[in-house]
N, C-alpha and C positions, 0 to 999 in steps of 0.2 A: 443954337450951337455953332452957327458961326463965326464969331468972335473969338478971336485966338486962346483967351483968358477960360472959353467955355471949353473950347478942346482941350486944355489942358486939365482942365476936370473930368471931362472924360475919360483922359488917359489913363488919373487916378484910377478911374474904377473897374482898370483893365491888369491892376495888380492880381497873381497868384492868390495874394491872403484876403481879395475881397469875396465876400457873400457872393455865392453863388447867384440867388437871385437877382441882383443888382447887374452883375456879371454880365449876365444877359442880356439882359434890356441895354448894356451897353454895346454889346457887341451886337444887335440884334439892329438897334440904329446907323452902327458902323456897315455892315451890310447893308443898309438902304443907302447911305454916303455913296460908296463905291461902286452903285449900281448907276449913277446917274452922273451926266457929266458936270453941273454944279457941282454934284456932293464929291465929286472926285476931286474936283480943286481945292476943294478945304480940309479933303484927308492928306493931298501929297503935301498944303504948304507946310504940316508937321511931321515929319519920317519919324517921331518918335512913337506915332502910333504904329507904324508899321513893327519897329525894335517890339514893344509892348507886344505885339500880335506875335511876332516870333519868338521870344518869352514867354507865349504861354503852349507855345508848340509841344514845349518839352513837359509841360505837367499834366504828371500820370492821373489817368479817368479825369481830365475835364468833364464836367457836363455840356459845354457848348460847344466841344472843338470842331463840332460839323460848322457852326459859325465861323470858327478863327478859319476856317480851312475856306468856306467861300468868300469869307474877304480877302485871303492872301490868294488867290486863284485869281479873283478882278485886280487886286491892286499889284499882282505881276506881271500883268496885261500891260499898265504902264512902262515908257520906255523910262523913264526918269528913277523911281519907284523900284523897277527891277533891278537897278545898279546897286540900290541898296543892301541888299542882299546879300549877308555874312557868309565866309567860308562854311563857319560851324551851322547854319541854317541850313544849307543845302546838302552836308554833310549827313545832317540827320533826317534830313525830304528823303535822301538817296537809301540811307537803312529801312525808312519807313516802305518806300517804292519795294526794295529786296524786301522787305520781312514776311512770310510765310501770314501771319498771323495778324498783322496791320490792319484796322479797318478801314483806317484811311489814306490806302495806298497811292487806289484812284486818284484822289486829291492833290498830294505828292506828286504824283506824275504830271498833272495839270498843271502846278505852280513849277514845276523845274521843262515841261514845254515852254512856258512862256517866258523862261528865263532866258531857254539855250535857243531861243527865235533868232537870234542874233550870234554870228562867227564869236564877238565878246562872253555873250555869256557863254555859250559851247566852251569857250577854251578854260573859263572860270570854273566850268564845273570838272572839266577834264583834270585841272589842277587836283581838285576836290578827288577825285578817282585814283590819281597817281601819287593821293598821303599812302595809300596801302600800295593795291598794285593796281594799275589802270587794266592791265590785259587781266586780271583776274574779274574785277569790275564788269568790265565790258560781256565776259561770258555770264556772270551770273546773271545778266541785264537778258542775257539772248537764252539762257533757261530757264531764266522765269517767263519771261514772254513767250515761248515756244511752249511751254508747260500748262495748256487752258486753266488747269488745277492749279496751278503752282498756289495761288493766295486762297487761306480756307476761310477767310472771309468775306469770300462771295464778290470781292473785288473785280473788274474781269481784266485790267490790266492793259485795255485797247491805244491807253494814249501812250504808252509805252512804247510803241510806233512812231510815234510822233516824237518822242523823245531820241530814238536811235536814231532817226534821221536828223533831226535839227544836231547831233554830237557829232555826225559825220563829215560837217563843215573843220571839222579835226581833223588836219592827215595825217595823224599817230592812231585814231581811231579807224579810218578807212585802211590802214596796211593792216591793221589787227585783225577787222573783219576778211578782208582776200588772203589774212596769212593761209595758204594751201593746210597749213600742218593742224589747224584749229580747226577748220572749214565753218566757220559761224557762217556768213554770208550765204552757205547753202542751206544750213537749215534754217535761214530766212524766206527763203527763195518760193516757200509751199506757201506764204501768205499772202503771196502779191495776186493771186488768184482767189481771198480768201469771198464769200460772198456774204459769210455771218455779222462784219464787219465792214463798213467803208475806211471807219477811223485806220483799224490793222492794214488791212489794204492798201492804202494809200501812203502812210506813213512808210511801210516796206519800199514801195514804189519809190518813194525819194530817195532810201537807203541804196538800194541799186543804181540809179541816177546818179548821184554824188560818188558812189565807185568808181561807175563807168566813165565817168569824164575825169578823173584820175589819170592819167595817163601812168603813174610810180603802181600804181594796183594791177595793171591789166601784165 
């Protein structure tokens, strides 16, 4: 499957209208690619599997999408890989992340850490947040995360920490959090002690950090 000619066979079979079972097995190979640092240079030299894997984001009841979902989790891990990453992609990571009802919010949350690791992608996604309203954005982010329940599918929501810190590299996102009038930033504040958690914990930790050496926040 090395061969350029073979990836792009594969890609075929990473269309919506193919057989499910086939489906699989491709994607199931694509997850061993991206686990390993060989198979990762032969997944990034074609970004069309990556397009194909975000393609099939959006179609409702996959059978495999716990697959589509840990290969976009490794191959967002890439710095190269994660530039690729369409507005309308993260657009719909960020509904999926908010939605109540999402199974795979968790994952979401995973693939948009590793996007906003970097000041670049934070500001890409913050774009993404400010098509509607960013300060609206940003509290439903800090109510569902505050909310243990919020996701009823047993999602728990922990890298979501990780996600509010790595956006805070934003200083449109850190004034929003210290706005006085909102008070987000305190009802962050009970997690940085949380012990049910390191991932919540720590993630909070940097959100404070990143405030505090604000000097436009304090």
């Amino acid at each position: 499957m090395a061969e350029a000619s073979q990836l792009e066979e594969l890609i075929g079979f990473l269309a919506p209208s193919t057989p499910s079972q086939i489906q699989d097995v491709a994607l199931d190979y694509i997850v061993g690619l991206t686990g390993s640092a060989d198979g990762f240079k032969i997944i990034a030299s074609n970004h069309k599997v990556l397009f194909a894997l975000l393609d099939l984001l959006e179609v409702e009841k996959l059978p495999s999408m716990d697959l589509v979902y840990r290969a976009l989790v490794n191959m967002s891990a890439d710095s190269g890989l994660k530039r690729q990453f369409t507005s309308q992609s993260l657009e719909y990571l960020l509904a999926g992340v908010l939605d109540p009802e999402y199974v795979f919010a968790d994952g979401a949350c995973m693939i948009l850490c590793n996007i906003t690791r970097e000041e670049a992608g934070a500001r890409m996604l913050y774009d993404v947040m400010a098509k509607a309203s960013a300060a609206q954005q940003l509290a439903a982010l800090v109510d569902a995360f505050c909310d243990l329940a919020s996701n009823k599918a047993k999602c728990t929501l922990d890298y979501m920490a990780t996600l509010l810190s790595n956006i805070t590299q934003v200083q449109a996102v850190r004034q929003a959090l210290t706005d006085k009038g909102r008070c987000l930033l305190q009802r962050l504040l009970p997690f940085t002690g949380y012990e049910a958690s390191k991932v919540r914990r720590g993630g909070i930790i940097g959100v404070v950090r990143n405030c505090c050496i604000d000097p436009a926040c304090h």
